[in-house]
N, C-alpha and C positions, 0 to 999 in steps of 0.2 A: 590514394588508389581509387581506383573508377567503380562503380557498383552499376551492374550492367542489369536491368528491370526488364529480363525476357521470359517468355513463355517457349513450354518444348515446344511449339511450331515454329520455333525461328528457325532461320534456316542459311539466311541472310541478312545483314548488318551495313549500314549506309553510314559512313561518318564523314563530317565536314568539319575543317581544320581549319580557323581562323590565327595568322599569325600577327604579331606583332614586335617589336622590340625587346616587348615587356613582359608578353605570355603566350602561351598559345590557350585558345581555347577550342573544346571539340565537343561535337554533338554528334550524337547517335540516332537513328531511325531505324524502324525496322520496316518488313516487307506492306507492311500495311500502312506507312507513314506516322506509327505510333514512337513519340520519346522514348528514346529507351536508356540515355544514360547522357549525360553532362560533365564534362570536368576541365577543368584550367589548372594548367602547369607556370605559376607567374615567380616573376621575383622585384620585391619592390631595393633590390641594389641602385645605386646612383647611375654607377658605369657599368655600360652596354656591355663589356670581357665578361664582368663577373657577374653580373645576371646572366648572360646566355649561357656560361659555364654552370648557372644557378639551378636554371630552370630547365636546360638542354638534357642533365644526367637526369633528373628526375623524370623526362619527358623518355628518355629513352628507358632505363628502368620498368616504369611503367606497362613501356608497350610488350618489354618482352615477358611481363607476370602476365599481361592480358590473352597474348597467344597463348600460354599453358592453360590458363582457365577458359577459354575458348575450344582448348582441344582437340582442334581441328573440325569440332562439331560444324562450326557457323563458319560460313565464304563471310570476310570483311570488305570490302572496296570503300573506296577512301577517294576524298579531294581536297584538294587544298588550295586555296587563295593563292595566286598566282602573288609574289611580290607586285606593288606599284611604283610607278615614279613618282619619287616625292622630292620638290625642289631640292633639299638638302641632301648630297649622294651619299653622306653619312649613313643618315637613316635609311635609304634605299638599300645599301648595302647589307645594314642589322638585318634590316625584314628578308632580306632576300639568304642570307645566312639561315635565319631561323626558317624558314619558309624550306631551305633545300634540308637543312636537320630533318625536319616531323617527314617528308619525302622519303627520304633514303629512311630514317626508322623504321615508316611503313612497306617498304621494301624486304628489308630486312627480315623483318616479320611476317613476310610472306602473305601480306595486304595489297590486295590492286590497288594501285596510288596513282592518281593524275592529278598536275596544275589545272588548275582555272580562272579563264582572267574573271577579272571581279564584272567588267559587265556583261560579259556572257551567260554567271547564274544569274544576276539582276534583271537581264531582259527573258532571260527563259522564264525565271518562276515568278518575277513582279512583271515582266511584259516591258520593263521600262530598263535600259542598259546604265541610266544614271540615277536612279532612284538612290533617295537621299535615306540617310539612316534613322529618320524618320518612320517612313515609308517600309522599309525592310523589318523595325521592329513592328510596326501595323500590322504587316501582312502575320510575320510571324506569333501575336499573338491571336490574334481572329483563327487562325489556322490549330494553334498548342494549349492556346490559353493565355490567362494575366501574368500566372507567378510562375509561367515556366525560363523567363527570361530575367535575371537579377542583373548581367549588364549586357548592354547592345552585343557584344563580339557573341554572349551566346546567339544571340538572334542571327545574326550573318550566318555562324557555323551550323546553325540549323537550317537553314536556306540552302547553304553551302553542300549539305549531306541530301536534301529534297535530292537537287538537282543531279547529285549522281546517281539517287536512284530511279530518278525520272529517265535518266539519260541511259542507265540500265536497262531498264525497262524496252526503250524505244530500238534502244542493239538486237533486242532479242525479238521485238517484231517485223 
């Protein structure tokens, strides 16, 4: 379960949704750009059925204990990693499978949710639309810190969650 590290001024919550095959991973931000919470729903199964059935009910689970503890206190908005094309349309299709799960979840839960292609946050918040994953964990520890990243995908989903609330931000002026 997610352990959500806000103060009563929160008021809004930025989350970015890194998928993969294998997990999802998601970071939280708040109105100030401060972490406010980390967590990856993964499953190390062989086959892509029974991990996404692994990881998918936990993932969905999850989000509807998170709306209760939420309370309707805190507005969530949400993005998530657009699937990419990857030579193999296997894999394209897992990522795009789990990519429209975390989607419709936060739907569900009554979270503003939008795709993102992957270089649209890349060129917003590294300036660069192909910036290597290098680069993205760079930015993101200069910006959170060393130990706030244990693997890349958090890094992207923190990137991931800037940009919607940057992109927030800019709606409303």
């Amino acid at each position: 379960m997610i352990a959500l590290n806000m103060d009563n001024s929160t008021r809004e919550l930025y989350m970015g949704l890194d998928c993969s095959s294998k997990a999802v991973h998601s970071v939280w931000i708040d109105n100030t750009e401060r972490l406010v919470a980390q967590c990856k729903w993964g499953s190390t199964k062989k086959n892509f059925e029974e991990r996404f059935t692994d990881f998918g009910v936990d993932f969905w689970d999850s989000f509807s204990k998170i709306k209760v503890i939420l309370n309707e206190v805190v507005t969530v908005k949400a993005a998530v990693e657009a699937a990419i094309y990857i030579q193999n349309p296997k894999a394209t299709i897992a990522i795009a499978s789990v990519s429209g799960l975390v989607r419709f979840a936060c739907f569900m839960n009554g979270f503003d949710c939008e795709f993102v292609d992957n270089t649209k946050w890349k060129r917003d918040i590294l300036g660069k639309g192909n910036a290597s994953k290098l680069e993205i964990k760079e930015f993101a520890i200069s910006k959170w810190g060393g130990d706030s990243f244990p693997e890349q995908d958090f890094a992207d989903a923190a990137c991931i969650a800037l940009w919607k609330k940057r992109r927030n931000e800019n709606e409303k002026s």
